[in-house]
PyMOL Python script that loads the backbone (N, CA, C, O; Angstrom):
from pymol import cmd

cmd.read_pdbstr("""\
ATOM      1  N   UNK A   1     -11.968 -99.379 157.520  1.00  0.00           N
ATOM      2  CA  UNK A   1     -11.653 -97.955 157.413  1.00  0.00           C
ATOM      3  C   UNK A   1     -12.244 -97.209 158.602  1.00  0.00           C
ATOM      4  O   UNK A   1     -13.392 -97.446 158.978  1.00  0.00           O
ATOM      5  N   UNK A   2     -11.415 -96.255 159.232  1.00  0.00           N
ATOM      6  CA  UNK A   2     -11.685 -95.477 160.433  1.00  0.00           C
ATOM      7  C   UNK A   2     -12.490 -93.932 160.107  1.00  0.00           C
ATOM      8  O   UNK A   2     -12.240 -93.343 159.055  1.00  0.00           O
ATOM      9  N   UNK A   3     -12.936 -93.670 160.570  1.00  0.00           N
ATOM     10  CA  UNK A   3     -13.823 -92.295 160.229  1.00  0.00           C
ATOM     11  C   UNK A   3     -13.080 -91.531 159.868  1.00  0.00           C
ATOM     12  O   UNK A   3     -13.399 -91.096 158.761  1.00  0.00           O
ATOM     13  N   UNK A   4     -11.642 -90.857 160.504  1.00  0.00           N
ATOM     14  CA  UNK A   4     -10.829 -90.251 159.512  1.00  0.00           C
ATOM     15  C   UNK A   4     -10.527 -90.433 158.209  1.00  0.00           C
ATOM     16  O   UNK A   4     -10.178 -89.570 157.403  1.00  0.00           O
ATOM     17  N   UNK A   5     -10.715 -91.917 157.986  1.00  0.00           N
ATOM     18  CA  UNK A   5     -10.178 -91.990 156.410  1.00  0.00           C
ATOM     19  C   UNK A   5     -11.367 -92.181 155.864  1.00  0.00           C
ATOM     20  O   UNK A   5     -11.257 -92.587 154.707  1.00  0.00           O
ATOM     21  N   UNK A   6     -12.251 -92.077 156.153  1.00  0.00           N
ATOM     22  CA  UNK A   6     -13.509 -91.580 155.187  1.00  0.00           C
ATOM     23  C   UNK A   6     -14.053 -90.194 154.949  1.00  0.00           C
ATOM     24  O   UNK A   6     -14.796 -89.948 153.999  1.00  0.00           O
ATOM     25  N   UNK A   7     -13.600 -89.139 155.984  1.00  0.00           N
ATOM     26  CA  UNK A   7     -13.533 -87.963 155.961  1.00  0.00           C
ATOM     27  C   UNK A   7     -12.617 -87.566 154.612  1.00  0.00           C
ATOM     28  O   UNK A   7     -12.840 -86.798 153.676  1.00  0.00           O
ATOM     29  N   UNK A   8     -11.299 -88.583 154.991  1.00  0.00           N
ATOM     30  CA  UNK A   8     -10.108 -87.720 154.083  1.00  0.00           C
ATOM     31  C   UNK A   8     -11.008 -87.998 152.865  1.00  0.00           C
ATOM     32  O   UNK A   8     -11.223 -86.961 152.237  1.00  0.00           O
ATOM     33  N   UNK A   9     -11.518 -88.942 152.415  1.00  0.00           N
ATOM     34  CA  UNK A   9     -11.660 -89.829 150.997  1.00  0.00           C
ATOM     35  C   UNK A   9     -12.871 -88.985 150.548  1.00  0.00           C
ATOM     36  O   UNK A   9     -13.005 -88.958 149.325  1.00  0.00           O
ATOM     37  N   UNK A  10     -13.871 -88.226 151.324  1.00  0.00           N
ATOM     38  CA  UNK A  10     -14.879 -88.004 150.688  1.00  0.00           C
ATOM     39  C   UNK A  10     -14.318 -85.964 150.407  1.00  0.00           C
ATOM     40  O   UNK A  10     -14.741 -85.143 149.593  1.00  0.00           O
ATOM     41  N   UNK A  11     -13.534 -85.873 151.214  1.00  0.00           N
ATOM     42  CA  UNK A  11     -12.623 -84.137 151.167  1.00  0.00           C
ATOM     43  C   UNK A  11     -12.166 -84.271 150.150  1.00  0.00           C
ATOM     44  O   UNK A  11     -12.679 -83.573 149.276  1.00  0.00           O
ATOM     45  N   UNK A  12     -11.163 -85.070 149.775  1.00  0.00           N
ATOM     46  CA  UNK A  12     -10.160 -84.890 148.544  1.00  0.00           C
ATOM     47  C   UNK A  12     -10.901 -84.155 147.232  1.00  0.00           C
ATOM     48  O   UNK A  12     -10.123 -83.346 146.727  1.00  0.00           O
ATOM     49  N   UNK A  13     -11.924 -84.202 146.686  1.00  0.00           N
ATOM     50  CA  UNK A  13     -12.686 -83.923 145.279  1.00  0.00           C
ATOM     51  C   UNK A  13     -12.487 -82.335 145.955  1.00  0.00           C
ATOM     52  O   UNK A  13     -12.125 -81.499 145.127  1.00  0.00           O
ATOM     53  N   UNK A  14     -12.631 -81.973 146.978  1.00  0.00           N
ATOM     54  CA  UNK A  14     -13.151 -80.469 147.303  1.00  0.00           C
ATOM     55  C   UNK A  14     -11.108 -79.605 147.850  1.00  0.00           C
ATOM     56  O   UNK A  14     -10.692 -78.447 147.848  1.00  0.00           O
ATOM     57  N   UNK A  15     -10.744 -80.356 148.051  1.00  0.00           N
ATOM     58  CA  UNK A  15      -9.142 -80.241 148.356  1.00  0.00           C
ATOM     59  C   UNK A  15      -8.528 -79.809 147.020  1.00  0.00           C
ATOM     60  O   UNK A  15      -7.845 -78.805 146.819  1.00  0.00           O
ATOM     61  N   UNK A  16      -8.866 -80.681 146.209  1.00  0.00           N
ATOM     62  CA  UNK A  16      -8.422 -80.364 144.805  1.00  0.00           C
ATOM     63  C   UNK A  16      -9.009 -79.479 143.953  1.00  0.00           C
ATOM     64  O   UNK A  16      -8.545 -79.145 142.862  1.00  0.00           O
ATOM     65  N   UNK A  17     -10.456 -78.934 144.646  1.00  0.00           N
ATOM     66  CA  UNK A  17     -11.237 -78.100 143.875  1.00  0.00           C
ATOM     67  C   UNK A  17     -10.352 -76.895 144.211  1.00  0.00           C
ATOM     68  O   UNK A  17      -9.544 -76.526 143.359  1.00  0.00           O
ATOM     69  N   UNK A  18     -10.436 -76.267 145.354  1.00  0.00           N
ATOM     70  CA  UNK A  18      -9.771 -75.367 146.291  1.00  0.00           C
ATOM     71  C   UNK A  18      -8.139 -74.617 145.791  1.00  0.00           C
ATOM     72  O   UNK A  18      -7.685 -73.475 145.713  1.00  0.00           O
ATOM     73  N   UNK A  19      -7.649 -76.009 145.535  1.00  0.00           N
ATOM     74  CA  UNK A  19      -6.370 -75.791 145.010  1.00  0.00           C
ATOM     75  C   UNK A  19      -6.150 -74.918 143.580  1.00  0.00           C
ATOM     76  O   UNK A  19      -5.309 -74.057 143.321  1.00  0.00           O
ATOM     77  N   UNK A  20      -7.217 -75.469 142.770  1.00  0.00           N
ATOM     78  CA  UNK A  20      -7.251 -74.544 141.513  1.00  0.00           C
ATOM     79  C   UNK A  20      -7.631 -73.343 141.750  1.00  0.00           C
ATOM     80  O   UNK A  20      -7.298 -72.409 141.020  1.00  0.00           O
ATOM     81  N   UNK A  21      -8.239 -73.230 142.605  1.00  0.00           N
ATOM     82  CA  UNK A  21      -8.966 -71.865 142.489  1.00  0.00           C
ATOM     83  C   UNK A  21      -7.922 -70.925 143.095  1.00  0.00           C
ATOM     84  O   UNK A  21      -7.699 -69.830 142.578  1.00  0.00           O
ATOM     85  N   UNK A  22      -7.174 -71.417 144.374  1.00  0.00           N
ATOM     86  CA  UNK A  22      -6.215 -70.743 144.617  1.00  0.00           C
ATOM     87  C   UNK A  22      -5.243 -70.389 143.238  1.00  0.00           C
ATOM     88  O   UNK A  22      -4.525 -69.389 143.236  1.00  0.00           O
ATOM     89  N   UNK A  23      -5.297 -71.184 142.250  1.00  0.00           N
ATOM     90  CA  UNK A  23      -4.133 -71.118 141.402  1.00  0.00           C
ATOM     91  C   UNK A  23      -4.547 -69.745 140.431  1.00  0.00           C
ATOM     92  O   UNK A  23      -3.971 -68.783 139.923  1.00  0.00           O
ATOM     93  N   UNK A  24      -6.037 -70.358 140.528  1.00  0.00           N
ATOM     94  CA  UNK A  24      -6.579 -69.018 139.330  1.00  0.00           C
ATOM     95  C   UNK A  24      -6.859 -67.580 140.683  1.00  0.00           C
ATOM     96  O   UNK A  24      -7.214 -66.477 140.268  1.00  0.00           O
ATOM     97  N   UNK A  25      -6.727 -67.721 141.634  1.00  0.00           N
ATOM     98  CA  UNK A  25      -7.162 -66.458 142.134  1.00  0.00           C
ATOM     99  C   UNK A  25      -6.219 -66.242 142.973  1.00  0.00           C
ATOM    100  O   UNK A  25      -6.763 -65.838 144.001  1.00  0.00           O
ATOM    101  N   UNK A  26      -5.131 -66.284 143.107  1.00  0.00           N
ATOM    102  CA  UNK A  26      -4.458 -66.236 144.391  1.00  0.00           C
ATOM    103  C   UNK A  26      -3.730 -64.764 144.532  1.00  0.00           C
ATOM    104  O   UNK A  26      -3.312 -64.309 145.597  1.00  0.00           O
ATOM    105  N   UNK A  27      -3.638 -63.904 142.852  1.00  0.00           N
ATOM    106  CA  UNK A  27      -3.288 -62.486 143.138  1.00  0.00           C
ATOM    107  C   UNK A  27      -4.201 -61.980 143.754  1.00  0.00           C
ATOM    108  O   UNK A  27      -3.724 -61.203 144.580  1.00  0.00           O
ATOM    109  N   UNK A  28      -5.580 -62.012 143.806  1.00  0.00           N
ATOM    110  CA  UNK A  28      -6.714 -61.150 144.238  1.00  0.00           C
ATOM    111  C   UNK A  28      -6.711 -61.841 145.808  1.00  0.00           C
ATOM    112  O   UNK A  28      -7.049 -60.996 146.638  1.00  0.00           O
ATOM    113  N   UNK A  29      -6.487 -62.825 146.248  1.00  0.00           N
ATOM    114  CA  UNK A  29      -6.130 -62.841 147.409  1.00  0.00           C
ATOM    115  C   UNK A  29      -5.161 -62.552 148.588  1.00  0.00           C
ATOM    116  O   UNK A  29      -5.313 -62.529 149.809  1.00  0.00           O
ATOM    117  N   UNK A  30      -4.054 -62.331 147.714  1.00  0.00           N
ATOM    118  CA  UNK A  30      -3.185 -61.415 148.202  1.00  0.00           C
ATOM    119  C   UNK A  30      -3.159 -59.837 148.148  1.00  0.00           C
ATOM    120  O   UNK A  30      -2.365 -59.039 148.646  1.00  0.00           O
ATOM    121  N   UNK A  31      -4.256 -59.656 147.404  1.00  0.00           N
ATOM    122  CA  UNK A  31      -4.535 -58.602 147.541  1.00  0.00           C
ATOM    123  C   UNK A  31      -5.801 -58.372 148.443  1.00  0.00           C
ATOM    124  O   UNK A  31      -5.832 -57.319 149.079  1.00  0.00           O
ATOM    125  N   UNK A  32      -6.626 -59.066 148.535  1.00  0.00           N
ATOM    126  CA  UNK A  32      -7.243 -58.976 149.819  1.00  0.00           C
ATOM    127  C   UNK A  32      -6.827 -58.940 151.076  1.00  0.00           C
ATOM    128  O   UNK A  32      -7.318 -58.229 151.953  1.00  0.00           O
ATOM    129  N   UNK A  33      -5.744 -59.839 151.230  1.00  0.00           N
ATOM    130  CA  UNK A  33      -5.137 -59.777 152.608  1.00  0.00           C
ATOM    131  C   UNK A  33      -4.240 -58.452 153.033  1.00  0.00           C
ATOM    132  O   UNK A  33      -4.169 -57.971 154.164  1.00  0.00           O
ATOM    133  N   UNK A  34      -3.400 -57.863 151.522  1.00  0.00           N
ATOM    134  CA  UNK A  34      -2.787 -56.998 152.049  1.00  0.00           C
ATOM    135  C   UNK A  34      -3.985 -55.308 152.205  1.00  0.00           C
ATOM    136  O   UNK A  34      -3.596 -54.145 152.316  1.00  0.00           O
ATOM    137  N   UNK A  35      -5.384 -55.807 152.153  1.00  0.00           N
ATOM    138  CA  UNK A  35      -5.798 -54.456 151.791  1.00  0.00           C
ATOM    139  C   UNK A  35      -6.656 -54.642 153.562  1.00  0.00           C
ATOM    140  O   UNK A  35      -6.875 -53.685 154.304  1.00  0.00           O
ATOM    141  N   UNK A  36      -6.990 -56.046 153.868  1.00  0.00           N
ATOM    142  CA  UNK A  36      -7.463 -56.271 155.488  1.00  0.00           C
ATOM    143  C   UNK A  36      -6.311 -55.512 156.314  1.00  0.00           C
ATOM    144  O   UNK A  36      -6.419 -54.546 157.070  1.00  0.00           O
ATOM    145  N   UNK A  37      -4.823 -56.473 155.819  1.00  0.00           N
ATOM    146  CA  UNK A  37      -4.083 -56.247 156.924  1.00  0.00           C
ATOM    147  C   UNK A  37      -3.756 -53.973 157.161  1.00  0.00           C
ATOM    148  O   UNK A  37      -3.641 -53.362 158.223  1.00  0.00           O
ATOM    149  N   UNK A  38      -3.722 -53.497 155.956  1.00  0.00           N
ATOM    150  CA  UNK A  38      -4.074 -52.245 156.120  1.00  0.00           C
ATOM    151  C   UNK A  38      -5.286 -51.541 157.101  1.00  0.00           C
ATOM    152  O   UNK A  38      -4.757 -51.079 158.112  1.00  0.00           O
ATOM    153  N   UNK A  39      -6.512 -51.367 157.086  1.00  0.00           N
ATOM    154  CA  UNK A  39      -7.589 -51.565 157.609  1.00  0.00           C
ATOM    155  C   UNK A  39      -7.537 -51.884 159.002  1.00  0.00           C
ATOM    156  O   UNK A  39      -7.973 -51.102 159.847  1.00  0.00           O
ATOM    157  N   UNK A  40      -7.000 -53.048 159.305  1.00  0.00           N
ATOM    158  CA  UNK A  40      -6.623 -53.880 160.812  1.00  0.00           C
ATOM    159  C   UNK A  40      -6.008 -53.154 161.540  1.00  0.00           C
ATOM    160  O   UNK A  40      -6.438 -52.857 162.655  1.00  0.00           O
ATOM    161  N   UNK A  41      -4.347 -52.513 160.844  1.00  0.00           N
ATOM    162  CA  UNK A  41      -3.508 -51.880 161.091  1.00  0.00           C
ATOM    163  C   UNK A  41      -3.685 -50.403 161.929  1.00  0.00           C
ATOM    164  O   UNK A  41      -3.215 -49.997 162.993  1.00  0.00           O
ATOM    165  N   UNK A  42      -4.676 -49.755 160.827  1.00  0.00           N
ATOM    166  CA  UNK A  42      -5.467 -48.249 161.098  1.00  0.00           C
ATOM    167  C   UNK A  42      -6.537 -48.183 161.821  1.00  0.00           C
ATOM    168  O   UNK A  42      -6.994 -47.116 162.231  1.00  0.00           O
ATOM    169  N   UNK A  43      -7.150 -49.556 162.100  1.00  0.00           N
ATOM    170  CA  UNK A  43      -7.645 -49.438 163.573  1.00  0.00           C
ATOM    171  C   UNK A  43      -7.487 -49.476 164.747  1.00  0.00           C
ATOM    172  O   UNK A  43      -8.099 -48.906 165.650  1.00  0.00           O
ATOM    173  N   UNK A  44      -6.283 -50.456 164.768  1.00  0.00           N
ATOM    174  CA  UNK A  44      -5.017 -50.618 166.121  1.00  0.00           C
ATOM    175  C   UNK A  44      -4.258 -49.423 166.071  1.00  0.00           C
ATOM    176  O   UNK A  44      -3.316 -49.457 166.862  1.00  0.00           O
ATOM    177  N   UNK A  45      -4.370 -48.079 165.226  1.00  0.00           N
ATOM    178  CA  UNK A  45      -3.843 -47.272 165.141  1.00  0.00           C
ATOM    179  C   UNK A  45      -2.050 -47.928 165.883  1.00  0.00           C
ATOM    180  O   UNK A  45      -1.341 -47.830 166.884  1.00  0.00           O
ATOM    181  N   UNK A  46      -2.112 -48.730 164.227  1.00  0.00           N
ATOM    182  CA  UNK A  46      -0.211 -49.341 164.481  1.00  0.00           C
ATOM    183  C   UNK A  46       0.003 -50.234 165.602  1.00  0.00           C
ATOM    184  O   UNK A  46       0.952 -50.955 165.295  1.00  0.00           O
ATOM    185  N   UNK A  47      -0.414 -50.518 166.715  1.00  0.00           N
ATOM    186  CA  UNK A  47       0.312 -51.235 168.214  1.00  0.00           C
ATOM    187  C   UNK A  47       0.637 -52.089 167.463  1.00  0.00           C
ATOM    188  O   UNK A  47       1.819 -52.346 167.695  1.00  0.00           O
ATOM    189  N   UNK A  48       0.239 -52.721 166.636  1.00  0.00           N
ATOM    190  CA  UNK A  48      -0.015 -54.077 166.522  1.00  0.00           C
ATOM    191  C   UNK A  48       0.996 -54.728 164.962  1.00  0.00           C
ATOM    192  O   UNK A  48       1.257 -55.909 164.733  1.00  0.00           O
ATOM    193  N   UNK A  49       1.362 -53.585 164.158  1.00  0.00           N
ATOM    194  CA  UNK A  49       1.701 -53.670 162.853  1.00  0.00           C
ATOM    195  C   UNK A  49       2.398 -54.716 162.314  1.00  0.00           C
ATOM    196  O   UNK A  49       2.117 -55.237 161.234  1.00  0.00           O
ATOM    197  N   UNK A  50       3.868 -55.244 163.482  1.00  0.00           N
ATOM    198  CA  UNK A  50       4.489 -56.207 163.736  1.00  0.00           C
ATOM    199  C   UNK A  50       3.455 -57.718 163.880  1.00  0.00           C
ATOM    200  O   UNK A  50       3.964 -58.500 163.077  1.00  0.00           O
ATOM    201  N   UNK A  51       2.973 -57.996 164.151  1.00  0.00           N
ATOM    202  CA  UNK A  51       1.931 -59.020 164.080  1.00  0.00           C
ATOM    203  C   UNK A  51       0.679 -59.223 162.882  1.00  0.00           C
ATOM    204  O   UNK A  51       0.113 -60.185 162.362  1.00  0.00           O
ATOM    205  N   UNK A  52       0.621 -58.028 162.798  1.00  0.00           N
ATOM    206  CA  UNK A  52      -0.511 -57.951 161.785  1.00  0.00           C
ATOM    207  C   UNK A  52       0.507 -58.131 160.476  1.00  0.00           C
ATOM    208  O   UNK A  52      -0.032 -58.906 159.686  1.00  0.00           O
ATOM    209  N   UNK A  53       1.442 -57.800 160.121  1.00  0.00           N
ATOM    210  CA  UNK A  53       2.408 -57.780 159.066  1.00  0.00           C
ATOM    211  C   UNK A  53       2.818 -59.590 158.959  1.00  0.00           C
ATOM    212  O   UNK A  53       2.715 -60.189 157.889  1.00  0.00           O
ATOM    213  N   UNK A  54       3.217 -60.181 160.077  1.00  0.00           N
ATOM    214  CA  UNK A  54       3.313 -61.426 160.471  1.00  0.00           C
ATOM    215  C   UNK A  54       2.422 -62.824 159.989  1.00  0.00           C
ATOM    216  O   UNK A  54       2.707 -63.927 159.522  1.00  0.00           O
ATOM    217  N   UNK A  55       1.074 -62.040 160.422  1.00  0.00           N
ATOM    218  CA  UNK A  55       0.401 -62.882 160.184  1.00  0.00           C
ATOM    219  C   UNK A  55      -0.357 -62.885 158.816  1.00  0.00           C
ATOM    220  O   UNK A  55      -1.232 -63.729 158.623  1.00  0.00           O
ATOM    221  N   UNK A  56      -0.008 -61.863 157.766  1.00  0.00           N
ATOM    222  CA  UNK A  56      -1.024 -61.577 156.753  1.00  0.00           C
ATOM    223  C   UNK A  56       0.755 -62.413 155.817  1.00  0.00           C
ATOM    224  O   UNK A  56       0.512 -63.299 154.998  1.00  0.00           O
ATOM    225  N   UNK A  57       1.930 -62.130 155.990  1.00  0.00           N
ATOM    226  CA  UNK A  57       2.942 -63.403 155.505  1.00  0.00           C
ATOM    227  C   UNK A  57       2.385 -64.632 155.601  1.00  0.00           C
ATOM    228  O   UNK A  57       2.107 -65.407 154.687  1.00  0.00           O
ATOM    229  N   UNK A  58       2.220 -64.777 156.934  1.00  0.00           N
ATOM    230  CA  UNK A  58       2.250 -66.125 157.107  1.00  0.00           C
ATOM    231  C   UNK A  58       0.884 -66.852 155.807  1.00  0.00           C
ATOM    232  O   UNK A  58       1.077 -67.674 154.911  1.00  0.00           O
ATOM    233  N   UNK A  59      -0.096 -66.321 156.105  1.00  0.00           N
ATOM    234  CA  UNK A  59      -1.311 -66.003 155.495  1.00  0.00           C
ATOM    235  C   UNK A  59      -1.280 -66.352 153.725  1.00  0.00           C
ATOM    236  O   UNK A  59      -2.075 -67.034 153.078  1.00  0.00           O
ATOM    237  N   UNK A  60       0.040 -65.551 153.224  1.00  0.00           N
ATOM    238  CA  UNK A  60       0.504 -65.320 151.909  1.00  0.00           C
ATOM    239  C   UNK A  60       0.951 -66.910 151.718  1.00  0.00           C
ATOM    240  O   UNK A  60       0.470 -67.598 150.818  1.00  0.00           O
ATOM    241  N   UNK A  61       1.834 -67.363 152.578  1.00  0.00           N
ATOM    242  CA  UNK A  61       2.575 -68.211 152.211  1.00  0.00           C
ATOM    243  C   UNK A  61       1.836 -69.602 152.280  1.00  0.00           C
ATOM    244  O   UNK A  61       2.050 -70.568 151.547  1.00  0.00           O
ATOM    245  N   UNK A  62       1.111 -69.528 153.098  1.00  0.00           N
ATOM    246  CA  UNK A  62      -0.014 -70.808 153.224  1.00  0.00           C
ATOM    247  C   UNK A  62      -1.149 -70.823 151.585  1.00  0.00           C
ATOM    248  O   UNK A  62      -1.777 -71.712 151.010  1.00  0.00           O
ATOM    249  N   UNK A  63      -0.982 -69.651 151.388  1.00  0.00           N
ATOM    250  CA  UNK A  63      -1.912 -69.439 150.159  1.00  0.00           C
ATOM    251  C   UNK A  63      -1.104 -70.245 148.886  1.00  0.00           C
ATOM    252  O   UNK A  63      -1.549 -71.140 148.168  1.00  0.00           O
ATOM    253  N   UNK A  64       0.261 -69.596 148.867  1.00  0.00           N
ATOM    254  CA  UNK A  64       1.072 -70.126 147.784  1.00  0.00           C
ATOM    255  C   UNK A  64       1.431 -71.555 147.754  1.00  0.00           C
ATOM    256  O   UNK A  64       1.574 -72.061 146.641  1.00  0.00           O
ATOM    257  N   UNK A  65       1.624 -72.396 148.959  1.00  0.00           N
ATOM    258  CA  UNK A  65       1.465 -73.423 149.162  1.00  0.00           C
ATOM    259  C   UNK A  65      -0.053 -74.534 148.785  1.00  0.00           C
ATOM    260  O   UNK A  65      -0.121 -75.741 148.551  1.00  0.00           O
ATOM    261  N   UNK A  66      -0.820 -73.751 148.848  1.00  0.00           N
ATOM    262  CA  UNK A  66      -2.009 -74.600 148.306  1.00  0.00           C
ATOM    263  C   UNK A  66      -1.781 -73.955 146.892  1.00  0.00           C
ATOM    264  O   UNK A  66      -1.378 -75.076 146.580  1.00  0.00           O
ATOM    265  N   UNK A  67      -1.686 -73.418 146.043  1.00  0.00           N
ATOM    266  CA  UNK A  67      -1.158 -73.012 144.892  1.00  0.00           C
ATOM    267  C   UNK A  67      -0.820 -73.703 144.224  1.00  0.00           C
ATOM    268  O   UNK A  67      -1.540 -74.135 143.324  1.00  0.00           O
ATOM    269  N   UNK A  68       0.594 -74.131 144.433  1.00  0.00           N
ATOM    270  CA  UNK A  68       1.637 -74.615 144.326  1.00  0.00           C
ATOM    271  C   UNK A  68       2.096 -76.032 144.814  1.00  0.00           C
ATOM    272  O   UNK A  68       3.185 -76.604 144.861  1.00  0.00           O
ATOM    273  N   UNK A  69       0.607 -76.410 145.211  1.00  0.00           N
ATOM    274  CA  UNK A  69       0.718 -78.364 145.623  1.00  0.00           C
ATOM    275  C   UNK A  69       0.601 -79.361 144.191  1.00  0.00           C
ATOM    276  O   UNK A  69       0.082 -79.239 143.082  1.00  0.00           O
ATOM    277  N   UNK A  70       1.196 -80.138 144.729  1.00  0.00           N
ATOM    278  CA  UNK A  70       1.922 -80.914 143.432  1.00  0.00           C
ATOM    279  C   UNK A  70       1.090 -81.903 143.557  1.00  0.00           C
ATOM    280  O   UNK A  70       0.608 -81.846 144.688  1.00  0.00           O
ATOM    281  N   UNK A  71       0.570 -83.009 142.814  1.00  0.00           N
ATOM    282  CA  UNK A  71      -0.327 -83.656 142.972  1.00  0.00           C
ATOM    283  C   UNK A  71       0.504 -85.148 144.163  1.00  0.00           C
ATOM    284  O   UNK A  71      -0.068 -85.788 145.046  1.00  0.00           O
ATOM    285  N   UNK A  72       1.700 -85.239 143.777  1.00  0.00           N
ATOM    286  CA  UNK A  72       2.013 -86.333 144.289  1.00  0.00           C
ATOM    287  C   UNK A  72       3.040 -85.871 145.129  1.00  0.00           C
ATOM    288  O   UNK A  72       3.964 -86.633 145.411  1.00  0.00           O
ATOM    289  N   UNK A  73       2.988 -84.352 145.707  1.00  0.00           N
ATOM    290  CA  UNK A  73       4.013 -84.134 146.423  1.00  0.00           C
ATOM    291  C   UNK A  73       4.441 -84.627 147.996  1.00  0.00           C
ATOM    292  O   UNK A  73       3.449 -85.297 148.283  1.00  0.00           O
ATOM    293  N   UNK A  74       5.124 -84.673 148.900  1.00  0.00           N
ATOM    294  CA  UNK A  74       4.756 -84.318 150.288  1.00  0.00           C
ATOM    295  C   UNK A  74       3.783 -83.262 150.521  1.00  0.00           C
ATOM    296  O   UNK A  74       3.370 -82.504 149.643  1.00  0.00           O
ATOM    297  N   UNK A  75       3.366 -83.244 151.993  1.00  0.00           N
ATOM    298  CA  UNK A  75       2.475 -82.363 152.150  1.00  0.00           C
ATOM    299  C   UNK A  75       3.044 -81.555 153.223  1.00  0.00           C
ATOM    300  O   UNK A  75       3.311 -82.018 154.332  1.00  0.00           O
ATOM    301  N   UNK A  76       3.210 -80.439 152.905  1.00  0.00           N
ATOM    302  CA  UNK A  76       3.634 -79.234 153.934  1.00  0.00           C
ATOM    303  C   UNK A  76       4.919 -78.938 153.432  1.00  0.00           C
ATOM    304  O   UNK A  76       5.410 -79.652 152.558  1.00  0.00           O
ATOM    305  N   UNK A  77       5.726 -77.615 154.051  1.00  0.00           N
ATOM    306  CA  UNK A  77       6.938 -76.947 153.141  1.00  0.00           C
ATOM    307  C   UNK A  77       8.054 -78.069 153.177  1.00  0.00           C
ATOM    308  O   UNK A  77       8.046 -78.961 154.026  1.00  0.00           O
ATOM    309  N   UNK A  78       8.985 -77.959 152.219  1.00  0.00           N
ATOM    310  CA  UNK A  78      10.845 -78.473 153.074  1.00  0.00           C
ATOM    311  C   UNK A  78      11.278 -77.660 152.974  1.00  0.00           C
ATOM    312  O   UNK A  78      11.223 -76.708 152.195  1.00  0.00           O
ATOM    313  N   UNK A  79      11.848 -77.951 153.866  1.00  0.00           N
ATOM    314  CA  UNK A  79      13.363 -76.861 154.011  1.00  0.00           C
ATOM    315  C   UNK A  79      14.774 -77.217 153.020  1.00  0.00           C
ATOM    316  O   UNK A  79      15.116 -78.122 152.258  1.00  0.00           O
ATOM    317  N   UNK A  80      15.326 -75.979 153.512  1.00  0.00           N
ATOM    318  CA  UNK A  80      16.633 -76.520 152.267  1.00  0.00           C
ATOM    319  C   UNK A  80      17.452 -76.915 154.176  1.00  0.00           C
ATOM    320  O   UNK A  80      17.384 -76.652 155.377  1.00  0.00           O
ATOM    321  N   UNK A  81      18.292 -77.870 152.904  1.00  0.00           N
ATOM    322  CA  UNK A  81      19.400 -78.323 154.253  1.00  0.00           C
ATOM    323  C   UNK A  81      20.339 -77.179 155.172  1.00  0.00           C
ATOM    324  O   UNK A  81      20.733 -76.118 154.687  1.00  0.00           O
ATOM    325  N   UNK A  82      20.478 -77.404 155.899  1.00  0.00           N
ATOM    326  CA  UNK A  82      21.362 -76.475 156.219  1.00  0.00           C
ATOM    327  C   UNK A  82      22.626 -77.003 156.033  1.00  0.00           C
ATOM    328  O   UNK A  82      22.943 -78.164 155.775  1.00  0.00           O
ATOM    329  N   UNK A  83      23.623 -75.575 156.263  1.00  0.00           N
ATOM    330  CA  UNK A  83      25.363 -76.162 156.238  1.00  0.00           C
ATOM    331  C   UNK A  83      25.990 -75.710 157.453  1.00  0.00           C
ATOM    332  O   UNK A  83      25.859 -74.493 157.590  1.00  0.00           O
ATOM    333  N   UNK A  84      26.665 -76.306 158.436  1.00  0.00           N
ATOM    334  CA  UNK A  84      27.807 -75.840 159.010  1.00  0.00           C
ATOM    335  C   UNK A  84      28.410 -74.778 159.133  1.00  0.00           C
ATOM    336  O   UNK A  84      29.471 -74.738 159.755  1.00  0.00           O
TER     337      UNK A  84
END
""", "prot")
cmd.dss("prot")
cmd.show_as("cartoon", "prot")
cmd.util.cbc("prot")
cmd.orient("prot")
């Protein structure tokens, strides 16, 4: 076994801890983010709103994703197929 996979092996207990907690807290974290990205916003007095709006999504969606991990799922989003 290579040092990465003893890293992964001794993370996992705390990966899975993480995950619940996102599950039990993840409104109050979206509400944290949307109350930073406010705050952030009114100090850039706006330049920035487009990015700051961007990144507090992106932010959301990474949250719901650890949420919403399946124990035996892939890891990271899919996409739906596209059509023609």
């Amino acid at each position: 076994m290579g040092l990465m996979d003893n890293l992964k092996a001794k993370l996992e207990p705390a990966k899975d801890k993480v995950s619940g907690l996102a599950q039990q807290h993840g409104h109050k974290v979206a509400h944290g983010l949307d109350k930073a990205a406010k705050v952030v916003d009114e100090k850039t007095k706006h330049k920035h709103s487009d990015k700051i709006q961007t990144g507090t999504g992106k932010a959301k969606d990474a949250m719901d994703r650890l949420a919403h991990k399946d124990g035996g799922g892939a890891a990271g989003p899919s996409a739906p197929p596209r059509t023609p």
